[in-house]
C-alpha positions in Angstrom: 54.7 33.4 -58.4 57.4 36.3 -58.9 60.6 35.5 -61.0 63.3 33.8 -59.8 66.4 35.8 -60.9 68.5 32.2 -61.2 66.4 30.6 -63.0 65.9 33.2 -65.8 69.8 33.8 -65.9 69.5 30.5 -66.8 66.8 30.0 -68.9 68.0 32.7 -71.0 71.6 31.0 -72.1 69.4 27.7 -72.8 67.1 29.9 -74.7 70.3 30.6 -76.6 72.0 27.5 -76.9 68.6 25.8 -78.4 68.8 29.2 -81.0 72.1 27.9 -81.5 71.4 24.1 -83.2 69.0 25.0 -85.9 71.1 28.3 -88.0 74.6 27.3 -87.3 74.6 23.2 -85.7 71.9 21.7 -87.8 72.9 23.8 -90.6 76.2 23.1 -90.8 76.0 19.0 -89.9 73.4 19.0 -92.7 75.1 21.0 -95.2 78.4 19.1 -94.8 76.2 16.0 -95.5 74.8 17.7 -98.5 76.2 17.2 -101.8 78.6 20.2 -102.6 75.9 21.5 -105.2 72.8 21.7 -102.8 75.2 23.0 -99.9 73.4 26.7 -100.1 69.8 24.7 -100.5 70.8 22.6 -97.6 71.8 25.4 -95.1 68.8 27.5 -96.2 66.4 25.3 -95.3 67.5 25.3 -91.6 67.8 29.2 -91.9 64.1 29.8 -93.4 62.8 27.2 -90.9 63.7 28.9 -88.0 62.3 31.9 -89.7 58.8 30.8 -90.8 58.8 28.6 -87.2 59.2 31.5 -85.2 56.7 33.7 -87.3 54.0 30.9 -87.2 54.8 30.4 -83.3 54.1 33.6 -82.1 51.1 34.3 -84.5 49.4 31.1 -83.1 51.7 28.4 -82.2 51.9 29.3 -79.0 48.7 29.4 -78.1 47.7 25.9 -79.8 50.3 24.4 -77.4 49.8 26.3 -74.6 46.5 28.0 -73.7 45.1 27.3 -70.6 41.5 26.1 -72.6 41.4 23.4 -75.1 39.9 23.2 -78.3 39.6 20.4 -80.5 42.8 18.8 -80.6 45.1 21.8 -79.2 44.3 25.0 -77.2 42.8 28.1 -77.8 43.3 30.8 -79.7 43.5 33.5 -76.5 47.3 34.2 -76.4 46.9 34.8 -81.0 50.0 37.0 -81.6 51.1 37.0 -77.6 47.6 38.9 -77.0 47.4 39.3 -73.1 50.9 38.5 -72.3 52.7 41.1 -70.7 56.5 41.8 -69.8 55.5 41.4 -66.0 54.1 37.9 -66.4 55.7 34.2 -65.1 55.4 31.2 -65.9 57.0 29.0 -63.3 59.7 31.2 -61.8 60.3 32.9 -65.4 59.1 35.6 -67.7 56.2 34.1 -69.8 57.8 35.8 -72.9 61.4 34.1 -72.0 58.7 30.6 -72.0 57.7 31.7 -75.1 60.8 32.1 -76.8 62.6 28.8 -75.5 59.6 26.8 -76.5 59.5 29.0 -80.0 63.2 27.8 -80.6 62.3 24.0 -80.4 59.4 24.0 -83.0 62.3 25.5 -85.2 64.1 22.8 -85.0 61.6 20.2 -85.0 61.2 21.3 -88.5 64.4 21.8 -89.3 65.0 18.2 -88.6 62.6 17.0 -91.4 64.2 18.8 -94.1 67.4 16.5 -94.1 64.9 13.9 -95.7 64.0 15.8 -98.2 66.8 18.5 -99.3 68.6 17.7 -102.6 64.8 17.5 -104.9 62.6 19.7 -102.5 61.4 23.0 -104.0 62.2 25.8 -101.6 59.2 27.8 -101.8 56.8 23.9 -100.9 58.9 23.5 -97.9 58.6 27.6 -96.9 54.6 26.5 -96.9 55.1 22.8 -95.2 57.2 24.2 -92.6 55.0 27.0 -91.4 51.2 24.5 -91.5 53.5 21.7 -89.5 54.2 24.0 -87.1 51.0 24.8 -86.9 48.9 22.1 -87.0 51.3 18.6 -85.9 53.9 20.3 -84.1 51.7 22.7 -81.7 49.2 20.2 -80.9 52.0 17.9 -79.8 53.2 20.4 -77.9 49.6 20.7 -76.2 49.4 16.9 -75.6 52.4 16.3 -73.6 53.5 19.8 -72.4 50.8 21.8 -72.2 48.8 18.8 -70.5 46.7 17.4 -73.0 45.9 14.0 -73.9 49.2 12.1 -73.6 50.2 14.3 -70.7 46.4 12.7 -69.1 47.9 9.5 -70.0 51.0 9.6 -68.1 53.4 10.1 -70.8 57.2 10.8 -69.3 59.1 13.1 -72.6 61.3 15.8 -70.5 62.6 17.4 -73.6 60.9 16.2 -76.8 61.6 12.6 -77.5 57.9 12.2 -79.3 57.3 15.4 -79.5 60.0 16.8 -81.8 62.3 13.8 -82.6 59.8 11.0 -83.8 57.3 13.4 -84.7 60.0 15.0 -86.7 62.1 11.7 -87.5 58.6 10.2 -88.7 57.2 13.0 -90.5 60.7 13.4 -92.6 59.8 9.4 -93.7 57.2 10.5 -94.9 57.6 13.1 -97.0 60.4 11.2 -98.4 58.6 8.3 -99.5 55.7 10.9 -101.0 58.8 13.1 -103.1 60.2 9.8 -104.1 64.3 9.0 -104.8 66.8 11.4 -106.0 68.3 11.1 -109.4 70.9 8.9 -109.0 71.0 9.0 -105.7 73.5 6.7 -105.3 75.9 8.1 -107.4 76.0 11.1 -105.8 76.2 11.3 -102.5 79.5 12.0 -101.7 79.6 14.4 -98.4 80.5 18.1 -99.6 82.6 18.3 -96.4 83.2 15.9 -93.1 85.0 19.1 -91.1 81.4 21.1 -91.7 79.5 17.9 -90.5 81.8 17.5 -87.7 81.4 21.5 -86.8 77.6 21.3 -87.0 77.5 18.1 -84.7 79.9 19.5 -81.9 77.2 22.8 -81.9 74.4 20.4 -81.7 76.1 18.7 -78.7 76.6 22.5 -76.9 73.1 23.4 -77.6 72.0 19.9 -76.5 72.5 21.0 -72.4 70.3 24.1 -73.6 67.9 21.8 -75.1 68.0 19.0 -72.2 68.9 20.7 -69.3 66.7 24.3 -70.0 63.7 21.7 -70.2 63.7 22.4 -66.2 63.1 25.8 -66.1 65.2 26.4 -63.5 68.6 26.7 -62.5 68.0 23.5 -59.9 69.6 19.8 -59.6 67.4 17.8 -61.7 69.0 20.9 -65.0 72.4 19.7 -63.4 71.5 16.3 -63.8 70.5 16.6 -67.4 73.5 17.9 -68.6 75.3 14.8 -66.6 72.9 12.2 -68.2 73.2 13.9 -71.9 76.9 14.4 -72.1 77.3 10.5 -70.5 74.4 9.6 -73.2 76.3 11.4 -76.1 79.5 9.8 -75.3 78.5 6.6 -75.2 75.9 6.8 -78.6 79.5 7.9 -80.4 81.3 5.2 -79.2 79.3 2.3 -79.8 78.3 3.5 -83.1 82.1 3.7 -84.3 82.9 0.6 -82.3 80.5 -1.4 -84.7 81.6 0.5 -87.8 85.3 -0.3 -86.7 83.9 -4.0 -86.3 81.9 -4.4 -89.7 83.6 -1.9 -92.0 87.7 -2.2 -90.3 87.4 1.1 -90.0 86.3 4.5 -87.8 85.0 7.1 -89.5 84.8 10.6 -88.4 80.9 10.8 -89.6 79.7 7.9 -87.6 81.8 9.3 -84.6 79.7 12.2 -84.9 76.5 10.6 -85.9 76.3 8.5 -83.0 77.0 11.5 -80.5 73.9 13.1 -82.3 72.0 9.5 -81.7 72.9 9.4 -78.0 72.0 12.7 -77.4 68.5 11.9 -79.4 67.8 9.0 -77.0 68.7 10.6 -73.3 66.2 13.8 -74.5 62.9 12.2 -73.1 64.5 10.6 -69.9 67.1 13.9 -69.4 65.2 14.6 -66.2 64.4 10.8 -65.2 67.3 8.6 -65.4 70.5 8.4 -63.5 74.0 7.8 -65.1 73.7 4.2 -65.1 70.0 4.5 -67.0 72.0 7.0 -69.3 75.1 4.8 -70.3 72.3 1.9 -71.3 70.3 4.6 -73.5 73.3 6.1 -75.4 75.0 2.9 -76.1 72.0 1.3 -77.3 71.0 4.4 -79.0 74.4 4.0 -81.4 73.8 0.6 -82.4 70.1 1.8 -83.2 71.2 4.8 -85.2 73.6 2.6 -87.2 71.2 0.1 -87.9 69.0 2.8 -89.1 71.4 4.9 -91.4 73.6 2.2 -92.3 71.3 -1.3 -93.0 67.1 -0.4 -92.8 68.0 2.4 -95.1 70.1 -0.1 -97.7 67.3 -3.3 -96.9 64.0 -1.1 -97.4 65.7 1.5 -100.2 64.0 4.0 -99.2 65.9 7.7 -100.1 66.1 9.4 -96.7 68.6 11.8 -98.0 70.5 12.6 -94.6 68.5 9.8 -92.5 66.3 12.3 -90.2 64.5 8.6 -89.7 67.2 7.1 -89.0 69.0 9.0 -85.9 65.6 11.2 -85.2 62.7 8.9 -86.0 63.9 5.6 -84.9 66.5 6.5 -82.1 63.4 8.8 -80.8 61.1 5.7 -80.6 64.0 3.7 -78.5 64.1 7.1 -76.3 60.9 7.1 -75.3 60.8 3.8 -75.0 63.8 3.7 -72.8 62.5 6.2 -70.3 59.5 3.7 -69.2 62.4 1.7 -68.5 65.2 3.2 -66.5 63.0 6.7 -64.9 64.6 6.4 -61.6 62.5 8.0 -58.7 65.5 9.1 -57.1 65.9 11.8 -60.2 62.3 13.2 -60.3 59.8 11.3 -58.3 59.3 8.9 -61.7 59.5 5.3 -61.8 59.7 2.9 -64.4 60.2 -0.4 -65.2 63.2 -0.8 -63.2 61.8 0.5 -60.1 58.8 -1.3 -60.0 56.6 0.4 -62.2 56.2 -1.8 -65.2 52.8 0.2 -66.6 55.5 3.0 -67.3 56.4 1.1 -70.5 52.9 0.5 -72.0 52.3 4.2 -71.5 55.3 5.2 -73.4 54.4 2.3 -76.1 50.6 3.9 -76.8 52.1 7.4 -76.7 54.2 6.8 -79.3 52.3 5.0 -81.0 49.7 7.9 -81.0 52.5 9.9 -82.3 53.8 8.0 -85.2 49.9 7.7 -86.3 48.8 11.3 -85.8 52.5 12.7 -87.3 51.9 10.3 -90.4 48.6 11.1 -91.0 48.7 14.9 -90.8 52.1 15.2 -92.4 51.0 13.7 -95.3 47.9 16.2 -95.5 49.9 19.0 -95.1 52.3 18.1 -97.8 50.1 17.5 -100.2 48.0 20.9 -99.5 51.6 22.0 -99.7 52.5 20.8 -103.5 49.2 22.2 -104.6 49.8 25.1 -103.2 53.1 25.9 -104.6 52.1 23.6 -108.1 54.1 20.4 -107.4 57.1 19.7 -104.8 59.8 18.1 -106.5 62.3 20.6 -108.3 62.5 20.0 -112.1 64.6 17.5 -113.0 67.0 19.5 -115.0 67.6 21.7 -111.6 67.9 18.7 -109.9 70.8 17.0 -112.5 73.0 20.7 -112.5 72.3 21.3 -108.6 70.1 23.5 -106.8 72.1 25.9 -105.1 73.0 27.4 -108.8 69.8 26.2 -110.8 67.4 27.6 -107.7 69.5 30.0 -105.6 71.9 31.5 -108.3 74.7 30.6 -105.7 77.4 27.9 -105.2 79.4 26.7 -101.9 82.2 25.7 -103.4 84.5 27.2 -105.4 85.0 24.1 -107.7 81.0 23.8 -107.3 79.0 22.8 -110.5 
């Protein structure tokens, strides 16, 4: 096919937007979360990730996900460091290197996601290592599954922009690794938000870069991109208002953070069906994707005590699994040509059920693997605890946020 001059116009601001969350929206929404003397640590961790992501991507990445051979569990190794891909190839109706990039940009943030589980007692140097071998080997092969049509693409898995593949594979994996590094030092004593505006910042980037994210999942400049952007802003809207609705119900109270946490959780749960459901299928997913993402944050969190430090599981893992979920239920063949339980296809759900389920088992498993190759190879994960007590941005990093920082 030769290029389509619309569609890379276009593909080339989502590339951009989707740049965009992981250095300046994820950054900042998890920094402000962040406790004012693990700000630097915080933001770092979404800076190196999209570092070491994009390195690992192009090196091999790419070519685990999306080789035209398979082997093993991902593809081949023919495209190693973007061997035998030239500035005149497409993909689609775009440049295959412009392919290459957009996809490069959501492994960053796949990972970037998992280190608001763990910031706050990580060492830097085990999560420079983690990040780069779960690109590699969890994320890629994902990728290869679903996108580059591998086994749950076979099985007839509908995820239009990553619900399984980066936001319960992420959300799960950052469960994980925070139930292996164990609680912070008293965790609950210090928690206090280093600063709401920052959060709020990083969240209203994540929402720009979400019609990147969504939308750019097209690859073309078409009416099923346009549609995304409808479904995901609708989605967004509604995730933030039910989640403050039932803080304002529980707590007599709105808060600015679960305003902006339940945009984030809206936009989580419209990402698989972006390019399957209609408004109506979008205003059920967002709302019910708030109430999940409280739930999550707010009372699993408390009931099972585990120490997700900025509840990656909670808006990510489990909002991601209601996603995916949700798109077996309201994929509208009007959209896309994909019907689900609504429209008469009830198998739609099952699919999404075992997918998923695949998912959570494969992400679990391997992320625990690479973790502990991890430790050992950087001689244990958890910071010291003396680092951890005075704060790692000046203990680790010899640099503070905060002018009042400790």
């Amino acid at each position: 096919m030769e290029i389509n001059y619309g569609d890379t116009a276009w593909m080339l601001i989502a590339t951009i937007l989707v740049f965009l969350m992981t250095p300046a929206g994820l950054a900042l929404f998890y920094g402000g979360l962040s406790n004012k003397r693990n700000v630097i640590n915080t933001v770092g961790m979404s800076f190196v990730s999209m570092c070491v992501a994009t390195i690992a991507w192009i090196t091999f990445g790419y070519t685990m996900a999306f080789s035209d051979e398979t082997f093993l569990y991902f593809g081949s190794f023919k495209h190693a460091f973007l061997n035998d891909i030239g500035v005149n190839d497409v993909t689609g109706t775009i440049p295959t290197l412009l392919f290459v990039t957009f996809q490069g940009v959501f492994a960053a943030i796949a990972v970037a996601i998992i280190s608001g589980s763990v910031v706050e007692r990580i060492k830097f140097s085990t999560w420079v290592v983690f990040a780069t071998l779960w690109v590699l080997f969890i994320y890629a092969p994902l990728a290869n599954w679903i996108w580059g049509e591998g086994l749950l693409h076979e099985l007839g898995e509908l995820d239009f922009a990553g619900g399984t593949v980066i936001h319960v594979n992420a959300g799960v994996a950052g469960l994980v690794l925070a139930l292996m590094l164990g609680k912070r030092k008293n965790h609950k004593e210090n928690n206090e938000p280093s600063s709401l505006k920052l959060t709020a910042l990083g969240a209203a980037l994540l929402w720009f870069g979400w019609f990147g994210f969504n939308a750019g999942s097209q690859l073309a400049a078409d009416g099923i991109a346009a549609n995304a952007i409808l479904v995901s802003n609708v989605a967004a809207c509604t995730g933030g208002l039910v989640w403050m609705m039932v803080e304002w119900m529980t707590d007599h109270k709105p808060s600015l953070l679960g305003l902006a946490s339940g945009v984030i959780a809206g936009l989580v749960g419209i990402t698989p069906a972006a390019g399957y459901v209609d408004v109506a299928g979008a205003l059920t997913i967002g709302g019910v994707a708030g109430w999940v993402g409280y739930f999550g944050v707010v009372k699993l969190k408390r009931l099972l005590q585990y120490d997700d430090t900025l509840d990656a599981f909670g808006i990510h893992g489990l909002v991601g699994i209601w996603g995916a979920i949700a798109t077996g239920i309201f994929a509208n063949p009007s959209v896309n040509g994909e019907a689900g339980l609504l429209y008469g296809n009830p198998s739609q759900v099952l699919v999404q059920l075992i997918a998923t389920f695949i998912t959570i088992v494969f992400t679990s498993i391997g992320t625990f693997l690479i973790f502990k190759l991890s430790a050992f190879v950087t001689k244990g994960a958890r910071v010291e605890e003396h680092i951890e007590q005075q704060g790692i941005d000046i203990a680790y990093h010899k640099e503070r946020s905060f002018a009042d920082g400790q």
